[in-house]
C-alpha positions in Angstrom: 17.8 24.9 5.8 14.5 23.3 5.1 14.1 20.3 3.0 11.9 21.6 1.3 14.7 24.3 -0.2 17.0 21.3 -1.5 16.7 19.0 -4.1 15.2 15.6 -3.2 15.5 12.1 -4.6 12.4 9.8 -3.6 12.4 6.5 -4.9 9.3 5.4 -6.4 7.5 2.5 -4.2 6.3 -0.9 -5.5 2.5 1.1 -4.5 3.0 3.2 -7.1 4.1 1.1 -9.5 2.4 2.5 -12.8 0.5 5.9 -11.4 0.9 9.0 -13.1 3.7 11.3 -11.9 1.1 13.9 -10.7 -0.6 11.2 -8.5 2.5 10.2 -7.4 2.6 13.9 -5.9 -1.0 14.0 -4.8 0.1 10.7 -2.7 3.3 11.6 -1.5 3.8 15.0 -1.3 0.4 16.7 -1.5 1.4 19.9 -0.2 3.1 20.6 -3.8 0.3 21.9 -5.8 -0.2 20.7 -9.3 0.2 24.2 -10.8 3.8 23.9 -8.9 4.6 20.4 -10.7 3.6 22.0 -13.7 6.0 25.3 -13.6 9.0 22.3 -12.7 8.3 20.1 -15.9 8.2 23.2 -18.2 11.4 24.8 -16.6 13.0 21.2 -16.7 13.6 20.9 -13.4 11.0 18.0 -13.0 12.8 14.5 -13.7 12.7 11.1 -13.4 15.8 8.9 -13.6 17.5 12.0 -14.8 14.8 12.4 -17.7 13.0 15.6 -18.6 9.5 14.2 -17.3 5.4 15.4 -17.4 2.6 15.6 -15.2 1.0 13.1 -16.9 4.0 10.9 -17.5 3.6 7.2 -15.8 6.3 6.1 -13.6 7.5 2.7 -12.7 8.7 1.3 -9.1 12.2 1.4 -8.6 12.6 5.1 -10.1 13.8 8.0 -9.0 12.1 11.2 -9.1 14.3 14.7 -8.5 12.1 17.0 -6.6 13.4 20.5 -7.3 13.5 23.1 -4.3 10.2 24.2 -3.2 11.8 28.3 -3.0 9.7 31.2 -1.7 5.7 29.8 -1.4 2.9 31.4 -3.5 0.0 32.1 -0.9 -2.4 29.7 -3.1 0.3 26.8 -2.5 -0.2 27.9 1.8 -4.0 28.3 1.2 -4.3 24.8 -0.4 -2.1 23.2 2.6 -4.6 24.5 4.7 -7.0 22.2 3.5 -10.9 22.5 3.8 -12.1 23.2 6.9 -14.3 20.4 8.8 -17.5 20.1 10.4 -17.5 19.2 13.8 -19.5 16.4 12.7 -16.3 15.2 10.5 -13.5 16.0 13.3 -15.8 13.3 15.5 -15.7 11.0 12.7 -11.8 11.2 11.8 -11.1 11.3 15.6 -13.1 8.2 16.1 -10.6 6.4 14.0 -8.0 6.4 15.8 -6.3 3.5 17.8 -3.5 4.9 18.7 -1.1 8.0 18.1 2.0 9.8 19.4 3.6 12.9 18.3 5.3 11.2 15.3 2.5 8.8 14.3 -1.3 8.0 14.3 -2.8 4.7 13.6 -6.6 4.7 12.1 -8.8 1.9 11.8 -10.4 3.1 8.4 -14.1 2.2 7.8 -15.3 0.2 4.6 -16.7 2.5 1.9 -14.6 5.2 3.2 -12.2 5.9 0.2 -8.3 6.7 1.2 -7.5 9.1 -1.0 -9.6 11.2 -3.6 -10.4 11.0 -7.3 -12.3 12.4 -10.4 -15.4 11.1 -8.8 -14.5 10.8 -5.4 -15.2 13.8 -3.0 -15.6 11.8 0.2 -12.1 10.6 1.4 -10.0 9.7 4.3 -7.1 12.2 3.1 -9.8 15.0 2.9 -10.3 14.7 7.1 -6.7 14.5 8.3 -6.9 18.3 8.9 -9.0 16.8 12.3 -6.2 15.2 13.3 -3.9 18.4 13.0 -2.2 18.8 16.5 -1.6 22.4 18.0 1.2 24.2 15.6 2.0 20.8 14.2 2.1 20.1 10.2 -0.9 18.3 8.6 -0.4 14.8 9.0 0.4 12.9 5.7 -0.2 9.1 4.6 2.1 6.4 4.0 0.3 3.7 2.7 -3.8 3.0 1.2 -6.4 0.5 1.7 -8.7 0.0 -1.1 -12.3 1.9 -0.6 -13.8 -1.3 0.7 -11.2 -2.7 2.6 -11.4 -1.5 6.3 -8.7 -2.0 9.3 -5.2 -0.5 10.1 -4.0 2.2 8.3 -0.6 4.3 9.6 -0.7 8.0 9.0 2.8 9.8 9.9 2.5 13.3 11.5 5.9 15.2 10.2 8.2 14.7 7.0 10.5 12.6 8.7 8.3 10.2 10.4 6.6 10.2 6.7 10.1 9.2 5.2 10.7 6.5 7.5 7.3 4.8 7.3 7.2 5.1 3.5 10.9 3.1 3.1 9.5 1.1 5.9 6.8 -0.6 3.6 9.1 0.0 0.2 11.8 -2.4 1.7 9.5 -4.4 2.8 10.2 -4.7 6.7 6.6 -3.9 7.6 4.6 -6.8 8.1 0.7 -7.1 8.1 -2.0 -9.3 8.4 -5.9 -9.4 6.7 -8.6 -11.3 8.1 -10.8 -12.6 5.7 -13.5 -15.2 4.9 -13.7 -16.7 1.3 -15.9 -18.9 -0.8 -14.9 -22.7 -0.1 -12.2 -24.1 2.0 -8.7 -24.1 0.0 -7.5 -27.6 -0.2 -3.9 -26.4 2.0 -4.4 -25.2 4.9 -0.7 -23.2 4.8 0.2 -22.0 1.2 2.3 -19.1 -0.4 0.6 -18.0 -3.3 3.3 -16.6 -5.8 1.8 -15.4 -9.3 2.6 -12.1 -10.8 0.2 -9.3 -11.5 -0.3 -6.8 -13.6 -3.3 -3.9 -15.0 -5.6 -5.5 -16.8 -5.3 -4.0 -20.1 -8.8 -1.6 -21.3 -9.9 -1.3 -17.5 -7.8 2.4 -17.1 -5.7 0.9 -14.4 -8.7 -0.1 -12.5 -8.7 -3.9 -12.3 -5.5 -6.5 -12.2 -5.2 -9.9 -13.3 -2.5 -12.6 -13.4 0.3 -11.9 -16.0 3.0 -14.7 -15.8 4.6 -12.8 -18.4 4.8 -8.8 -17.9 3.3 -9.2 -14.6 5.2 -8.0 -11.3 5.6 -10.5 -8.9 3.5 -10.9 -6.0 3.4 -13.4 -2.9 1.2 -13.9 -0.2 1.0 -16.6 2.0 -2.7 -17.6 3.6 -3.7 -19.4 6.7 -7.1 -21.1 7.0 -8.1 -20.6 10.5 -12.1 -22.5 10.6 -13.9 -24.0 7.7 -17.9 -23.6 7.9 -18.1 -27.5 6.1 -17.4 -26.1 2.8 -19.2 -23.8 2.4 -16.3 -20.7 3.5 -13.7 -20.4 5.6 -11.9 -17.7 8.1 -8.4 -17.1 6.6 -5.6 -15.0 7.8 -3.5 -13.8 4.7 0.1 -11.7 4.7 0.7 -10.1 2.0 4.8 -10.2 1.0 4.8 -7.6 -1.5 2.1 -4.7 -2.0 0.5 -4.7 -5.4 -3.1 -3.0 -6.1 -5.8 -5.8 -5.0 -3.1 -8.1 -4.8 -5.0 -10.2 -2.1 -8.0 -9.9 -3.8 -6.6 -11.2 -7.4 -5.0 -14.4 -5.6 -7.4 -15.6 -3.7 -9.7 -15.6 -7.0 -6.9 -16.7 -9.0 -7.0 -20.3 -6.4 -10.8 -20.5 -6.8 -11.3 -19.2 -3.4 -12.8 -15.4 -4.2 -13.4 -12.9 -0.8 -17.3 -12.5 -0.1 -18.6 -9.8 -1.6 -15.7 -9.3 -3.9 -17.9 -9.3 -7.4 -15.3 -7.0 -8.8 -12.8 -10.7 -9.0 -14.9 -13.9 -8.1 -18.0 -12.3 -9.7 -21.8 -14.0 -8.8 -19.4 -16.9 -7.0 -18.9 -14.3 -4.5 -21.5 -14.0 -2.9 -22.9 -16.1 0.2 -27.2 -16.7 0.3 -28.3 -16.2 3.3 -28.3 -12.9 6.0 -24.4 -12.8 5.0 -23.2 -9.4 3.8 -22.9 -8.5 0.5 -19.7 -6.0 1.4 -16.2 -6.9 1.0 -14.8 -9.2 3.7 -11.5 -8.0 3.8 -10.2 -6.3 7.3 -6.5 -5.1 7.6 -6.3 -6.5 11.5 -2.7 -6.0 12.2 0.5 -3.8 11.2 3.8 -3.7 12.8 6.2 -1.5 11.7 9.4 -0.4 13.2 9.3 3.3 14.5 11.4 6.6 13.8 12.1 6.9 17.4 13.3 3.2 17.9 11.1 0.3 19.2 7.9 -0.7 16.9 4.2 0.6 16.6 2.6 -2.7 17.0 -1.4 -2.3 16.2 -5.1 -4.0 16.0 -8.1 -2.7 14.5 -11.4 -4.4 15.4 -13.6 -5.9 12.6 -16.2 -3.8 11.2 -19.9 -4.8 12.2 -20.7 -6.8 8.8 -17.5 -9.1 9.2 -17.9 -9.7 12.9 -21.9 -10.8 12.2 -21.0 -12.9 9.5 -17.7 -14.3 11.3 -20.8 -15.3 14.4 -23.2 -16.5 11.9 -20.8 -19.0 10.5 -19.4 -19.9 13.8 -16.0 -18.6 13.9 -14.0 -17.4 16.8 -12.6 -14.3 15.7 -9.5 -14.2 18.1 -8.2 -17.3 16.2 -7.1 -15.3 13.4 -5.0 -13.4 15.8 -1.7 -15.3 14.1 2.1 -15.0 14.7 3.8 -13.0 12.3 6.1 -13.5 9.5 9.8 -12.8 10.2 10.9 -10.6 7.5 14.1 -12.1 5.7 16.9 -9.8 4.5 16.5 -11.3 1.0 12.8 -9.4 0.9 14.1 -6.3 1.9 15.0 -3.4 -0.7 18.7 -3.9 0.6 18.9 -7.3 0.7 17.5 -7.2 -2.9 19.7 -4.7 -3.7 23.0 -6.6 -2.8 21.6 -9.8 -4.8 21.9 -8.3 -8.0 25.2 -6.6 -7.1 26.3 -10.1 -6.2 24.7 -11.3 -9.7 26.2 -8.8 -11.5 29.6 -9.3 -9.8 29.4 -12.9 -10.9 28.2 -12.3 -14.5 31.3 -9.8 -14.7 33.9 -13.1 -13.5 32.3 -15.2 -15.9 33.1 -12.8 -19.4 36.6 -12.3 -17.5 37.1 -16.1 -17.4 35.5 -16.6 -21.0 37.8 -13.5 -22.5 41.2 -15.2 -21.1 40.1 -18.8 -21.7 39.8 -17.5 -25.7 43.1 -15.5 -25.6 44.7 -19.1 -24.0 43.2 -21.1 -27.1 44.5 -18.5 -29.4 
């Protein structure tokens, strides 16, 4: 039977940590149609954590969301998998992307400006041109993971369900690891730090901005590596993020005075280098590793785009320094590892009462 037929439960990802349910769809599973999504929540069938649930509802990370079984296809639901059909101009485009691929993945180095997925005002998208990357009688490939508009480098895109399954709990348990180049305004003062400050959306900005919230905010590590200083005027850093909130390397690297060029949208003016250096964002996604559905690991590098490379000569770094060893990922990050901690905390809390309950009924 297909899995399409049964009922699902996906887990909602730390990514998607606040999106509305139909997003979540349009990320996840965009072959469901949103008329589809909306005959399930009317029916009832549509439910998060066991909750009747909307379209429009918002959903947090950790939840579950039952996808009801797809049943016989409308041939508007087929027409819309389809997708649009592409140039030949826009097959060369999406084809000259790639860094790799094999018949359960396809690694992309995705351009700066080029937006990952689309929006109310965004028509031009990386999602838009996977149907160039369709192979012979194989299903539209799918993505796993974003990179903000102006944030260029690797980005995975799985080619079947299962292979999309496995990447996706991949980066929700936190066993993929990744590394940004980027340069920065100043020279932090540590050369090796872990920034850990929570964030959350920055309240009258629809979502579309974060800030540090040591209170409601979700937490968020990321540990940096200066790799060259230009005097103090910048400096090359290598950052890995530990957990994958929206901007989350953006937001911290303001937050310790240190804002990416050409971020405005975070450091503001103090963003911007004078000179010939670029006004675009200096944020690359050079390196992923993930393990793979088939066994071994997918392993990738995506070369700098041509405004970080100049500006990476004209300040006088060597670009292959930033080419850093990993972090190990530690059970303890993992979605299992996390898991069994609060069993274990739980477990403990439940020993304690039993102790307190008897030590009463002995001074009785």
């Amino acid at each position: 039977m297909n899995a399409a037929d049964q009922v699902r439960q996906l887990r909602v990802s730390s990514e998607d940590d606040g999106i509305r349910l139909d997003r979540w769809f349009k990320r996840n599973l965009p072959d469901v149609t949103f008329g589809q999504i909306s005959r399930w929540a009317r029916t009832g069938q549509l439910r998060v954590d066991g909750k009747r649930a909307a379209p429009g509802d918002r959903i947090e990370a950790g939840q579950t969301v039952r996808i009801p079984p797809r049943g016989e296809e409308a041939p508007a639901a087929k027409k819309e998998r389809a997708g649009e059909i592409l140039s030949d101009d826009e097959v060369d485009y999406v084809r000259s992307m790639v860094i790799e691929e094999d018949p359960a993945a396809i690694v992309l180095n995705k351009p700066p400006g080029l937006a990952t997925q689309g929006g109310t005002k965004t028509k031009d998208h990386l999602d838009r041109l996977l149907g160039g990357l369709v192979a012979e009688g194989a299903a539209r490939p799918k993505l796993v993971h974003r990179l903000d508009k102006d944030t260029s480098g690797v980005l995975l895109v799985a080619r079947t369900p299962r292979a999309a399954a496995f990447f996706s709990k991949a980066f929700s348990g936190r066993t993929a690891r990744k590394v940004y180049w980027a340069v920065v305004v100043g020279v932090p003062k540590i050369d090796d730090g872990m920034i850990d400050l929570p964030i959350a959306k920055q309240p009258g900005t629809g979502g579309e901005k974060m800030h540090l919230d040591e209170e409601e905010g979700m937490k968020a590590k990321t540990r940096y590596r200066v790799i060259e200083r230009a005097g103090n005027r910048a400096a090359f850093v290598a950052l890995e993020p530990h957990t994958g909130r929206t901007h989350q390397l953006r937001v911290h690297m303001a937050a310790i005075g240190h804002p990416i060029v050409g971020d405005g949208k975070y450091g503001g003016q103090d963003a911007f280098l004078t000179g010939a250096i670029s006004r675009k964002l200096h944020l690359h996604a050079r390196r992923l590793r993930i393990d793979h559905p088939d066994g071994g690991r997918i392993d990738a590098t995506a070369e700098a785009p041509e405004h970080l490379a100049a500006t990476l000569a004209a300040l006088g770094f060597e670009a292959q320094a930033g080419d850093i060893e990993l972090d190990e990922v530690k059970f303890s990050e993992t979605a299992e590892g996390k898991r069994k901690a609060v069993s274990a905390a739980a477990k403990s809390r439940r020993k304690e009462r039993r102790g307190e309950r008897r030590g009463r009924g002995r001074r009785e």
